[in-house]
PAVOMAR-770780 format. One record per residue (C-alpha): x, y, z. Coordinates in nm, 4 decimals, m for minus. Each point is the difference from the previous one (the first is absolute). Example, Ala and Ser with C-alpha at 12.3 -4.5 7.8 and 13.67 -1.06 7.14 Angstrom:
% residues 2
ATOM        X        Y        Z
ATOM   1.2300  m0.4500   0.7800
ATOM   0.1370   0.3440  m0.0660
//
This chain:
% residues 505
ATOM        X        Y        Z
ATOM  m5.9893   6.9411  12.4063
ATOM   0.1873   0.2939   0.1332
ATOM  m0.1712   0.3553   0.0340
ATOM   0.0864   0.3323   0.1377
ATOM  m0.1687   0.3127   0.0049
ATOM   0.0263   0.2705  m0.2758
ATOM   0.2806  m0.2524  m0.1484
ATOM   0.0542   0.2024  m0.3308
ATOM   0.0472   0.3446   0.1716
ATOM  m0.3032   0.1482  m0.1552
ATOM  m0.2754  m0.2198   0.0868
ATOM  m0.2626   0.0775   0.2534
ATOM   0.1180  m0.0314   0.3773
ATOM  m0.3115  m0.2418   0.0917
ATOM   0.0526  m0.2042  m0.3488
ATOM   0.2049  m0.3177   0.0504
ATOM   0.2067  m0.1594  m0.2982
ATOM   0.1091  m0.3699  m0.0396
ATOM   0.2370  m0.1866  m0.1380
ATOM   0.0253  m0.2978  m0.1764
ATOM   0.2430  m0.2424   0.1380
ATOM   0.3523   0.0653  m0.0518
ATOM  m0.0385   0.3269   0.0052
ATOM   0.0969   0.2466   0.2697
ATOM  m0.0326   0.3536   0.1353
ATOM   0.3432   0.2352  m0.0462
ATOM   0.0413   0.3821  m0.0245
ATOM   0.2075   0.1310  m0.3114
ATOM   0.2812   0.0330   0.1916
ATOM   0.0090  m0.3824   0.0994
ATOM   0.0532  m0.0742  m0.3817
ATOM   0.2519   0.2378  m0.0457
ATOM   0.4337  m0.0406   0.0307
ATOM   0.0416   0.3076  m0.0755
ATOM  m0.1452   0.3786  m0.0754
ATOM   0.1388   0.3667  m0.0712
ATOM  m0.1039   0.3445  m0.0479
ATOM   0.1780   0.2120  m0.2663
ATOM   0.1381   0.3058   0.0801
ATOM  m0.0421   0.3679  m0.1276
ATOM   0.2027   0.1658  m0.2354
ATOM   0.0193   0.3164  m0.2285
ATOM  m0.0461  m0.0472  m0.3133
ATOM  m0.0440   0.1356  m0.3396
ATOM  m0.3818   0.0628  m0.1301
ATOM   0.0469  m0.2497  m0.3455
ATOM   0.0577  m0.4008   0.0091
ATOM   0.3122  m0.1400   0.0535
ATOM   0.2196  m0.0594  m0.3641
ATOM   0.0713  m0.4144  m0.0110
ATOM   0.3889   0.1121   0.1322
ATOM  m0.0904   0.2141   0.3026
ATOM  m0.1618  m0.1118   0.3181
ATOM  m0.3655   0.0722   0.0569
ATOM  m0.2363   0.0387   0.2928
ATOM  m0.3678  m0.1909  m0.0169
ATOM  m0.2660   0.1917   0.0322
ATOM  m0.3535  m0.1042   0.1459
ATOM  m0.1567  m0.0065  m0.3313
ATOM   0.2697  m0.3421  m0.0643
ATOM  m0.2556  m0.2039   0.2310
ATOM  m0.3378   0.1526  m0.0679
ATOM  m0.1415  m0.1677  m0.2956
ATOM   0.0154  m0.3602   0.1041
ATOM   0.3775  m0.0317  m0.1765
ATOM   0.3345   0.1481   0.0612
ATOM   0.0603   0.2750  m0.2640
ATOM   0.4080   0.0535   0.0079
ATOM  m0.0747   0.3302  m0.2626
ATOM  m0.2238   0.1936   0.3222
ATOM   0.3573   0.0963   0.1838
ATOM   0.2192   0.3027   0.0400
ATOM   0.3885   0.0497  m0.0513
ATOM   0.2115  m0.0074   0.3094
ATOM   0.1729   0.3254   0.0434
ATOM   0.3234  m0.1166   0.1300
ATOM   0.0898  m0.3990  m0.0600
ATOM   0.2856   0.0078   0.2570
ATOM  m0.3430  m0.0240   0.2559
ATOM  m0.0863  m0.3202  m0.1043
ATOM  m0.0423  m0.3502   0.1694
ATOM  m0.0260  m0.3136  m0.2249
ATOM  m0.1580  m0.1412   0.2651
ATOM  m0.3719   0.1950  m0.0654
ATOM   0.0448  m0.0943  m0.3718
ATOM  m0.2732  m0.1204  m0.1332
ATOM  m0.0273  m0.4187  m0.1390
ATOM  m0.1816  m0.1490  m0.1781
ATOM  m0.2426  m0.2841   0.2342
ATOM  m0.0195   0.3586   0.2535
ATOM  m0.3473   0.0771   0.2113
ATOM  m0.0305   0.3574  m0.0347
ATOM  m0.2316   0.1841   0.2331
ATOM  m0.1219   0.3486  m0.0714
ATOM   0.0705   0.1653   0.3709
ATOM  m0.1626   0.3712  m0.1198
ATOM  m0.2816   0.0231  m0.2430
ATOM  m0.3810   0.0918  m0.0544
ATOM  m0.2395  m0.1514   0.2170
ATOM  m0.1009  m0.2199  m0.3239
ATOM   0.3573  m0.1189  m0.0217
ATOM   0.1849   0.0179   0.3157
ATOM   0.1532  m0.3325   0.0854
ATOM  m0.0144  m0.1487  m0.3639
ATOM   0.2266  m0.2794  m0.0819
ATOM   0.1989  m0.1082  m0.2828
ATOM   0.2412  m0.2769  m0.1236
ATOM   0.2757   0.1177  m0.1597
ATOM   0.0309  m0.2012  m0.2971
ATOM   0.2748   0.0835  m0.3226
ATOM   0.1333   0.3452   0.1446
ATOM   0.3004   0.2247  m0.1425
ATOM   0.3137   0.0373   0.2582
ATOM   0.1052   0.2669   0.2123
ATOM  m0.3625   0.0807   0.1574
ATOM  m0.0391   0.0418   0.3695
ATOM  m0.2594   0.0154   0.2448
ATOM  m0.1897   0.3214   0.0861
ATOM  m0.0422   0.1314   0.3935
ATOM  m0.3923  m0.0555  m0.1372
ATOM   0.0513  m0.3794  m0.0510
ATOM   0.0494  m0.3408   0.1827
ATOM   0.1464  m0.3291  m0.0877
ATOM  m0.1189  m0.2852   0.1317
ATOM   0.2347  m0.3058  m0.0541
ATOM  m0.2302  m0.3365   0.0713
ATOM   0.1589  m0.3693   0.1506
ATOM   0.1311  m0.1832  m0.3403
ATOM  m0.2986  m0.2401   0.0697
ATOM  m0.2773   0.3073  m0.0419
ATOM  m0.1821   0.0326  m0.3400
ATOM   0.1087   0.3590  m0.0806
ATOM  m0.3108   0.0375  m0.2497
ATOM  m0.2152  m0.1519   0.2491
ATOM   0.1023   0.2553   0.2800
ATOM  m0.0608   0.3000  m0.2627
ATOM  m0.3182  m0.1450  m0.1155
ATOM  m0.1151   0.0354   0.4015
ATOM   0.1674   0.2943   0.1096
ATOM  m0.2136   0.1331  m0.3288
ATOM  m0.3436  m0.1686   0.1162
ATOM  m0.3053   0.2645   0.0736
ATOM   0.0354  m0.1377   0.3658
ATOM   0.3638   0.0867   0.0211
ATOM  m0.0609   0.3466  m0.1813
ATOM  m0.2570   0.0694   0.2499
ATOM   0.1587  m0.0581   0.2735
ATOM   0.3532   0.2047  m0.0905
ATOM  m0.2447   0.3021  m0.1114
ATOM  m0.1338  m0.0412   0.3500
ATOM   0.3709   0.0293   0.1911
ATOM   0.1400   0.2182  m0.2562
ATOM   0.0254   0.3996   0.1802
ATOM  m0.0294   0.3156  m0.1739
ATOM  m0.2667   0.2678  m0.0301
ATOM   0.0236   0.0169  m0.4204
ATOM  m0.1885  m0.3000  m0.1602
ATOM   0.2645   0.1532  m0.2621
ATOM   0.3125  m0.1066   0.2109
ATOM  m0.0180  m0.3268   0.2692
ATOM   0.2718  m0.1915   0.1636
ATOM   0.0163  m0.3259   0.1388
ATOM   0.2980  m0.1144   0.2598
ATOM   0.2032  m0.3087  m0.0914
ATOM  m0.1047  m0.1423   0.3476
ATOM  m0.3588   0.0750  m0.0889
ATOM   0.0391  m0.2029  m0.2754
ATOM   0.1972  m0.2427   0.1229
ATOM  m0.2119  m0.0756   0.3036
ATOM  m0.3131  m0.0453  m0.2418
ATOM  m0.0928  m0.4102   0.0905
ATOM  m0.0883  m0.2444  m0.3015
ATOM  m0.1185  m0.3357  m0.0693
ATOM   0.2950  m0.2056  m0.1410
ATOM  m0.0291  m0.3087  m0.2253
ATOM   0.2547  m0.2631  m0.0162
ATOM   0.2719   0.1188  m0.2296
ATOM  m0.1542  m0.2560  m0.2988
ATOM  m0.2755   0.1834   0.0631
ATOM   0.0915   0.3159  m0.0427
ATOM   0.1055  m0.0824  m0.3443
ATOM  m0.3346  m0.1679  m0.1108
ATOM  m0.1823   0.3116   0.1108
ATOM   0.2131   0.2105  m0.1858
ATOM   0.0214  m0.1783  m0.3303
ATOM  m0.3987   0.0309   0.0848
ATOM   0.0080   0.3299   0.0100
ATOM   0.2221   0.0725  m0.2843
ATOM  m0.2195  m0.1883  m0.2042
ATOM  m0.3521   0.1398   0.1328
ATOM   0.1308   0.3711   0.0125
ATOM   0.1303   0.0271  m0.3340
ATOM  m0.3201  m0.1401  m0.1601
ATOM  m0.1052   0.2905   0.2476
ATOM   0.1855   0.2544  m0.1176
ATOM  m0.0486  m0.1017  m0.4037
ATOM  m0.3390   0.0938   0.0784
ATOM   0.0749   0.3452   0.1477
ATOM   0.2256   0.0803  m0.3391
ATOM  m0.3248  m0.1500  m0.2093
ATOM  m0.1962   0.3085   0.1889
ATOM   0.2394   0.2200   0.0318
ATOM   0.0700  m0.0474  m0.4204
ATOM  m0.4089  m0.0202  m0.0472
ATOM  m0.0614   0.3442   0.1859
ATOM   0.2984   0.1840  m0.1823
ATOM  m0.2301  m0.0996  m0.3294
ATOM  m0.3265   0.0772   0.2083
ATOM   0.0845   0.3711   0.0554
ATOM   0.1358  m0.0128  m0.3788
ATOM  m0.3218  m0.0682  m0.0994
ATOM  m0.1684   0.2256   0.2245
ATOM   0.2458   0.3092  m0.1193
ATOM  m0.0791  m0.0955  m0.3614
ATOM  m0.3793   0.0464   0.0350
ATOM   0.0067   0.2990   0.1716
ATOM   0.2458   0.1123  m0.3025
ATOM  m0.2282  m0.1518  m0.2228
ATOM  m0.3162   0.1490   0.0765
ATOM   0.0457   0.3617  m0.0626
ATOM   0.1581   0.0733  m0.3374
ATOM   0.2642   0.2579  m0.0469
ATOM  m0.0781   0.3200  m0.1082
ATOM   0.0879   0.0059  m0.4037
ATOM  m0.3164  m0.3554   0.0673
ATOM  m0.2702   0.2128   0.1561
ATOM  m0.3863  m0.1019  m0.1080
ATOM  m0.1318   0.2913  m0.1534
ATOM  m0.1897   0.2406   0.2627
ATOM   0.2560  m0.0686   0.2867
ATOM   0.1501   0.3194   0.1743
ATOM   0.3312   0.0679   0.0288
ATOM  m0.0001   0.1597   0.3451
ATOM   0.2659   0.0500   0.2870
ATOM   0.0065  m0.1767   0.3994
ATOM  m0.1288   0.3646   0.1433
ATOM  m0.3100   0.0679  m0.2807
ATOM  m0.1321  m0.3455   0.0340
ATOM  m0.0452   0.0953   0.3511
ATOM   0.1841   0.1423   0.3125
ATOM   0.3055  m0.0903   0.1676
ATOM   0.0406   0.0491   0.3392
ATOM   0.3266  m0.1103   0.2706
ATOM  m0.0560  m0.1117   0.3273
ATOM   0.0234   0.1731   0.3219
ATOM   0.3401   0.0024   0.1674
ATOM   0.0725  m0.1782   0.3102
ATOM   0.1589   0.1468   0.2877
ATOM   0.0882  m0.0812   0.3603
ATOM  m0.2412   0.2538   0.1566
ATOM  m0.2759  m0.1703  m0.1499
ATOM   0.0229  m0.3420   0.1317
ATOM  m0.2216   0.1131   0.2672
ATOM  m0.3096   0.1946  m0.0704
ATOM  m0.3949   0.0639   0.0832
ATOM  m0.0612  m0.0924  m0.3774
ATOM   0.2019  m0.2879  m0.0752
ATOM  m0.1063  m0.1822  m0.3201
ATOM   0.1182  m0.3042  m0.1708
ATOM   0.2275   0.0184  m0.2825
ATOM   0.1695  m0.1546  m0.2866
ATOM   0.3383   0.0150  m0.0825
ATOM   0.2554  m0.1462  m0.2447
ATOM   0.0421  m0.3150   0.1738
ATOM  m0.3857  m0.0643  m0.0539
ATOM  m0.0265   0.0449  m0.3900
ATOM   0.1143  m0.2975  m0.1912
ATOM  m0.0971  m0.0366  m0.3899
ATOM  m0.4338  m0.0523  m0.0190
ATOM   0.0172  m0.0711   0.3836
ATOM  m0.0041   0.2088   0.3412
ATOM   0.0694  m0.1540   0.3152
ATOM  m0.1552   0.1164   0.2942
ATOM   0.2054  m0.2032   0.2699
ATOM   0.1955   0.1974   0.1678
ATOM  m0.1747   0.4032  m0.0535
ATOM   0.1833   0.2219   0.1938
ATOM  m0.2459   0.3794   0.0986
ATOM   0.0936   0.3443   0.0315
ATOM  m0.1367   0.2987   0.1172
ATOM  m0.1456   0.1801  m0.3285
ATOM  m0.1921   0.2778   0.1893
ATOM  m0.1727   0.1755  m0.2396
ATOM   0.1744  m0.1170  m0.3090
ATOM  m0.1971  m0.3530  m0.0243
ATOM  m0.1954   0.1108  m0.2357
ATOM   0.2251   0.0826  m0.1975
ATOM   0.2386  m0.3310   0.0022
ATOM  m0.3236  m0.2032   0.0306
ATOM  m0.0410  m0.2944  m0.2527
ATOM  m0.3151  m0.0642  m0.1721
ATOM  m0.1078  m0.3519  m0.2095
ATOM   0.2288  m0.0009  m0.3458
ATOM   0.2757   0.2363   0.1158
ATOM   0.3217  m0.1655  m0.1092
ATOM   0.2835  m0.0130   0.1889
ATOM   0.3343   0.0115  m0.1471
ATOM   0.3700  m0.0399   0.1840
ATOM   0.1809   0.3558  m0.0077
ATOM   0.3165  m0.1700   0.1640
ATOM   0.1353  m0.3614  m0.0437
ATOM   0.2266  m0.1903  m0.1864
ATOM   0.0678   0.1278  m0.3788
ATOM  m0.1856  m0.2598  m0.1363
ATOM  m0.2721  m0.0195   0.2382
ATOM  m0.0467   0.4059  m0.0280
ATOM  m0.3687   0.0407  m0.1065
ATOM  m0.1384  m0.3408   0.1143
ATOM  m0.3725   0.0654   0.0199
ATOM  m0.3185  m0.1109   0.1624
ATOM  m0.3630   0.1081   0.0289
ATOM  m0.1671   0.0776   0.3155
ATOM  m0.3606  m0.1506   0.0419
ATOM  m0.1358   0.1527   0.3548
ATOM   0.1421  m0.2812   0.2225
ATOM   0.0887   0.0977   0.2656
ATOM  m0.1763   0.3245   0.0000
ATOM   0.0821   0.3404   0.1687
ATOM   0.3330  m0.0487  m0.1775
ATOM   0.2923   0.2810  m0.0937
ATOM   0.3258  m0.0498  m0.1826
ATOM   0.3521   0.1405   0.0849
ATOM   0.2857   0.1617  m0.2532
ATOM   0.1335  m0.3065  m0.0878
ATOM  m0.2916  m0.0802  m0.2176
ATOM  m0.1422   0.2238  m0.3160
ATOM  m0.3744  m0.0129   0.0089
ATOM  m0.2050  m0.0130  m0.3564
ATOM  m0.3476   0.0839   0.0203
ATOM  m0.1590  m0.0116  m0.3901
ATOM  m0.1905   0.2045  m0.1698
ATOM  m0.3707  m0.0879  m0.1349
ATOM   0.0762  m0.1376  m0.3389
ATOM   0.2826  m0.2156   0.2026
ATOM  m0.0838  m0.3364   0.1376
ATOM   0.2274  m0.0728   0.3610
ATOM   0.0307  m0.3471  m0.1406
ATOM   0.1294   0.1657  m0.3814
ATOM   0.2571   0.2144   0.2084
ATOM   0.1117  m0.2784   0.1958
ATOM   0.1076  m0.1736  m0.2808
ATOM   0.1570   0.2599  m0.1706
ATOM   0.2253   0.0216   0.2989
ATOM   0.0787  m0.3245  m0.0476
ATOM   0.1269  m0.0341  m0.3426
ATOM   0.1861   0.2900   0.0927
ATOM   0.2136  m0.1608   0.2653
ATOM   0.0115  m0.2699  m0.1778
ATOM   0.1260   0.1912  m0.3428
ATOM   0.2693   0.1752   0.2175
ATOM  m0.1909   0.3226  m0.0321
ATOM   0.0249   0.1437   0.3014
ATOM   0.3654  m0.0833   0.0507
ATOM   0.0408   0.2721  m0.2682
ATOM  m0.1394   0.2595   0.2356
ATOM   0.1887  m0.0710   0.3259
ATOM   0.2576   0.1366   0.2037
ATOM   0.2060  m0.2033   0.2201
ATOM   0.1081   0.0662   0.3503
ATOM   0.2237  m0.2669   0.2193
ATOM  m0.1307  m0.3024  m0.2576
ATOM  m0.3610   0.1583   0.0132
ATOM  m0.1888   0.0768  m0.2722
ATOM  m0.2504   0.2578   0.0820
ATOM  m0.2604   0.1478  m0.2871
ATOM  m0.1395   0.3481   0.1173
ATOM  m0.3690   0.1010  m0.0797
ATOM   0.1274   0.2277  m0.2731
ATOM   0.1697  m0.2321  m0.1886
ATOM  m0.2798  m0.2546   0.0155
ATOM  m0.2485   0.2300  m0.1352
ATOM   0.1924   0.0176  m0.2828
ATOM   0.0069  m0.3249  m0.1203
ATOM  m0.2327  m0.0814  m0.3076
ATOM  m0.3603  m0.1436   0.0651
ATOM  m0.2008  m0.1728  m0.2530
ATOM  m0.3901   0.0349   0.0677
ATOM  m0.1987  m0.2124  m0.3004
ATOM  m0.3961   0.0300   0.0664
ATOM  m0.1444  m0.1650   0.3154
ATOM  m0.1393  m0.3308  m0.1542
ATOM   0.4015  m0.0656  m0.1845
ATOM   0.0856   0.0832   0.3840
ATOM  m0.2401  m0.2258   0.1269
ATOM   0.0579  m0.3076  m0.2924
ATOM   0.3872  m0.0062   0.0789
ATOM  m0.0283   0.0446   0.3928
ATOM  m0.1994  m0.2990  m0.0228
ATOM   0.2170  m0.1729  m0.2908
ATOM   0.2710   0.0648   0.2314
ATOM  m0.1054  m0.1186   0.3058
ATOM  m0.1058  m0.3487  m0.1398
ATOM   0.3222  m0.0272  m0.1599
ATOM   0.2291   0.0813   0.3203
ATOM  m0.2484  m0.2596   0.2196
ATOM   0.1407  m0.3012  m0.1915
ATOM   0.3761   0.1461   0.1275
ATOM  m0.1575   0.0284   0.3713
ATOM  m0.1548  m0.3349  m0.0208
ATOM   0.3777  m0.1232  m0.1113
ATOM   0.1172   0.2255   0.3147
ATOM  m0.2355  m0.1944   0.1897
ATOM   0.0872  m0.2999  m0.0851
ATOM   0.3825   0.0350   0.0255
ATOM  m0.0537   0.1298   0.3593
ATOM  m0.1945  m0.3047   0.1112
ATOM   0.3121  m0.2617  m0.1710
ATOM   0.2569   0.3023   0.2014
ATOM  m0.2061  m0.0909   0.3280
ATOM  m0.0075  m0.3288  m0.0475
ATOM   0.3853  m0.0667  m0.0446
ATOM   0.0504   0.2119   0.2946
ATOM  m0.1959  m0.2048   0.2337
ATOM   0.1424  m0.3541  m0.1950
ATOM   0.3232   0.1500   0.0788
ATOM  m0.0782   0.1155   0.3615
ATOM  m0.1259  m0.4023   0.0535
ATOM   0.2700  m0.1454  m0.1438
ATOM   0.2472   0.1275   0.2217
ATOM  m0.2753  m0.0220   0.3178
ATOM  m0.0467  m0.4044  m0.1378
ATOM   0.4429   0.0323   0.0197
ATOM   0.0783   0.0995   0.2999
ATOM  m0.2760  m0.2276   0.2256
ATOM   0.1463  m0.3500  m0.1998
ATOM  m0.3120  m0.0337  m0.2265
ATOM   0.1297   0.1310  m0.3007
ATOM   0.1962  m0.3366  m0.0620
ATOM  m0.0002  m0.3201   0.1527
ATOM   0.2559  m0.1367   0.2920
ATOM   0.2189  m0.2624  m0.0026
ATOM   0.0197  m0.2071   0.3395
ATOM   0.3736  m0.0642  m0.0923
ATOM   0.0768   0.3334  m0.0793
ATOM   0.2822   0.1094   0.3224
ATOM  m0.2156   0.1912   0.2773
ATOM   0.0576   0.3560  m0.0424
ATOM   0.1138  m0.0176   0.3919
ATOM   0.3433  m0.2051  m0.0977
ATOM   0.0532   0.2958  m0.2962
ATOM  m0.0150   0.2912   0.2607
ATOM   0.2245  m0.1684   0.2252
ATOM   0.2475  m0.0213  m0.3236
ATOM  m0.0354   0.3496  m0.0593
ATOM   0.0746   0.0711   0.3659
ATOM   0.3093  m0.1511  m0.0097
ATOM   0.1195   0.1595  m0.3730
ATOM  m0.1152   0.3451   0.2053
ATOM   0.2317  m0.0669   0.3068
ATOM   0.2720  m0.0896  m0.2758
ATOM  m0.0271   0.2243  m0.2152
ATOM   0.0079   0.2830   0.3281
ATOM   0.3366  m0.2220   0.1302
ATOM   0.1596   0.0694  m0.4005
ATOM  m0.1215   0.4031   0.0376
ATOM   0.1859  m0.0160   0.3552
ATOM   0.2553  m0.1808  m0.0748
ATOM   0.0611   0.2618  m0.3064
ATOM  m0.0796   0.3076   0.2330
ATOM   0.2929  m0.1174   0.2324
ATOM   0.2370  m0.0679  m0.3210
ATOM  m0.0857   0.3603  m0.1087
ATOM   0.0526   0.1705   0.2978
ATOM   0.3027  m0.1923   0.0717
ATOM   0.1255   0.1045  m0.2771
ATOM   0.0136   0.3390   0.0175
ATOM   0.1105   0.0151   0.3367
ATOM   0.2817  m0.1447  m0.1116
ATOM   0.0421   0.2433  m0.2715
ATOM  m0.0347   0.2427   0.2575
ATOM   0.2666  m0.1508   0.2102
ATOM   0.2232  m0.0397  m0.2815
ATOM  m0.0097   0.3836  m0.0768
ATOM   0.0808   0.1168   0.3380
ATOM   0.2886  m0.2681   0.0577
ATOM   0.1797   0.1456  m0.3454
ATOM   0.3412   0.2228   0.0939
ATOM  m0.0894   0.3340  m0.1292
ATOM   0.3099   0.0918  m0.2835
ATOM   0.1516   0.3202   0.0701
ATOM   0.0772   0.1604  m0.2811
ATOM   0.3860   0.0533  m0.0717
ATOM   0.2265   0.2672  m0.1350
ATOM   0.0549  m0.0557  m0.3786
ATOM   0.4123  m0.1657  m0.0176
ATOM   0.2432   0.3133  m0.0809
ATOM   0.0676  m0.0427  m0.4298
ATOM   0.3793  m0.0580  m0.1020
ATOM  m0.0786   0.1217  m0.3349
ATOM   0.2137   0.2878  m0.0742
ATOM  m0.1881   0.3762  m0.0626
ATOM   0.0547   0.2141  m0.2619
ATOM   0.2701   0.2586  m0.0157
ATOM  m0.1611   0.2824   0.2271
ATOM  m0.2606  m0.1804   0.2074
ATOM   0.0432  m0.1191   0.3703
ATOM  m0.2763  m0.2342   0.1868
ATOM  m0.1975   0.0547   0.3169
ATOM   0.1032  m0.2259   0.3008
ATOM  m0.2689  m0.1576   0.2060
ATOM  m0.0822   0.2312   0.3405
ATOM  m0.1961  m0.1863   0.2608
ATOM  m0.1698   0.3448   0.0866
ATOM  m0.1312   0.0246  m0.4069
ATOM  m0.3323  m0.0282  m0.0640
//
């Protein structure tokens, strides 16, 4: 059994990996004939018609398949190279992307002509006797994704980039080629049962927060419905509306710094505390404090989002809010939990995206504008009945929630040991007759140092030829250019011609 340290590129230093027999230890670049990095161009900010030539951009190689649509139109097609065109059977490598992404792979399967390869993208062109689905299938293992995330540079988790020699120089554990195609036929099989599951929960919460939307909708009736002795009452006289304190650089630093919430921390019926930020409030704490049952709403988010709300209940304490938050503190006859879910159905009914103003895809909902949305206040036990009609209601949605988080978990780790069971020869058995994986890098060696002779050889030819051309040009006799022959056609009565001078311009 062969070992080596740190064998996949991403596992610990002191771990050791082995392999079953056959296999052997390679880096990407050992499996590989050929590779290139595209090129940058200018282009035009829509996708490529089917008839013009179009640029890839990263976006074609994040999502686990090529999309050919996620491209731009080349500006000028006299620029391009057939020989970055994309085919279909291609590796694509995403060069350039989010720290998430960076180094994804794709095979190009079915893809539309005339696309080329970005400056932000690689392809890698395996030995004819590599498994191209089994190479994508590692290079997309959480091992592998580690360890590029690792190399990749950049500052912005927003924008990473990897090297092609990074890549290439990442080291692997390499089945015999029959192998390779019994582990991938493995995986297809394993991973789409896999990712059927995801689409179940995926399809299951779209019908969860369906459900959850209609109860909220459901539980407070519109207004021409009203139980007799409810109030019709606005957002500022069922109690007082209040926005947060600004922020501001000078404040960062303080003797009175205080924790506080901000937009990022107010999610719909929940408030995380994670990540508080504090500012100095001097002597405006008091002011910006929260107290138990003050709901929080967003001033500023997305248009939809505008007006998601949450209620406050003491933990942590000592706690202010800034101007990216709206702060509603009730009145007696109001319940914090009654107010709270008026909020609701009103994001939920679209309500306050009748009161916005947007800004830069913003949607921000000022203090006056809030107060004068409508309120209903019915008597404090109709408050209390539906709070607690509601809440038992909206628990059997959570306990779905719950449950489609623990199946989203679980296919996440099956997944994450599938590929682990993959790439370390457990996943499927071996076959003792199978070709050593030895003999099929020494075939790929020699397709490499062909393959480099043919690129030579057609460097030479090239080059060759337009020397020649070159030559040819500067051999050619220049043609002087020559009087035009004197005309024997007679002239008109009255007319006389113009001889030739050799002084005439």
């Amino acid at each position: 059994m062969e070992s080596r340290e740190g064998g996949l590129g991403a596992q610990n230093e002191a771990e050791e990996v082995k392999l079953p027999e056959g296999w052997a230890w390679a880096t990407v670049s050992d499996l590989l004939v050929g590779s290139d990095a595209g090129k940058s161009f200018k282009c035009e900010p829509r996708p490529a018609a089917p008839e013009e030539w179009g640029i890839i951009k990263v976006s074609a190689m994040t999502w686990g398949e090529f999309r050919a649509a996620e491209n731009k139109a080349l500006l000028d097609s006299t620029l391009v190279n057939p020989n970055y065109e994309v085919q279909p059977g291609d590796i694509l490598v995403s060069r350039a992307n989010t720290v998430e992404h960076v180094g994804a792979p794709v095979l190009v399967g079915d893809v539309r002509p005339r696309l080329l390869l970005s400056d932000k993208s690689l392809r890698f062109t395996p030995g004819s006797t590599v498994n191209r689905n089994w190479l994508v299938y590692w290079l997309r293992s959480p091992a592998v994704r580690k360890a590029i995330a690792a190399k990749a540079s950049g500052t912005s988790d927003s924008m990473r980039n990897i090297s092609q020699s990074d890549l290439k120089a990442l080291t692997l554990p390499v089945p015999p080629t029959a192998e390779q195609h019994r582990i991938a036929d493995a995986l297809d099989s394993g991973l789409a049962r896999l990712d059927e599951i995801d689409h179940t929960v995926a399809r299951a919460r779209t019908h969860t927060a369906a459900l959850r939307k209609q109860l909220l909708l459901d539980a407070i009736p519109e207004r021409d419905n009203w139980p007799e002795g409810w109030q019709a009452e606005t957002v500022g006289k069922a109690g007082t509306v209040s926005l947060g304190k600004a922020r501001h650089p000078d404040w960062h630093t303080g003797p009175k710094m205080r924790p506080y919430l901000r937009v990022a921390n107010v999610f719909e019926d929940r408030i995380d505390t994670t990540s508080l930020m504090e500012m100095d409030f001097s002597e405006e704490f008091n002011k910006y404090r929260l107290l138990p049952g003050d709901i929080l709403l967003n001033e500023g988010q997305s248009p939809h989002l505008v007006g998601r709300s949450a209620m406050y209940k003491g933990t942590p304490e000592g706690v202010a809010f800034t101007n990216s938050l709206l702060r509603f503190r009730a009145r007696g006859d109001v319940l914090p939990g009654w107010a709270l879910l008026v909020f609701r159905r009103h994001l939920h009914a679209g309500r306050f995206m009748r009161e916005v103003r947007i800004t830069t895809n913003i949607a921000h909902l000022s203090a006056s504008r809030l107060k004068a949305v409508e309120f209903p206040v019915p008597p404090l036990d109709e408050q209390r009945r539906l709070i607690t009609e509601v809440k038992r209601r909206l628990a059997r949605a959570d306990a779905l929630d719950r449950l489609l988080d623990s199946a989203e978990t679980n296919g996440t780790a099956l997944r994450r040991t599938l590929l682990a069971e993959a790439f370390v020869g457990r996943l499927v058995p071996q076959d003792p007759h199978d070709e050593p994986a030895e003999d099929l890098l020494k075939r790929i060696r020699a397709e490499r140092e062909a393959a480099e002779a043919e690129r030579k050889q057609a460097r030479r030819a090239a080059n060759q030829s337009r020397r020649q051309k070159k030559q040819g040009a500067a051999e050619r006799p220049a043609t002087a250019a020559l009087p035009a022959p004197a005309s024997h056609t007679p002239l008109p009565e009255g007319k006389q011609t113009t001889l030739p001078l050799e002084f005439t311009e």
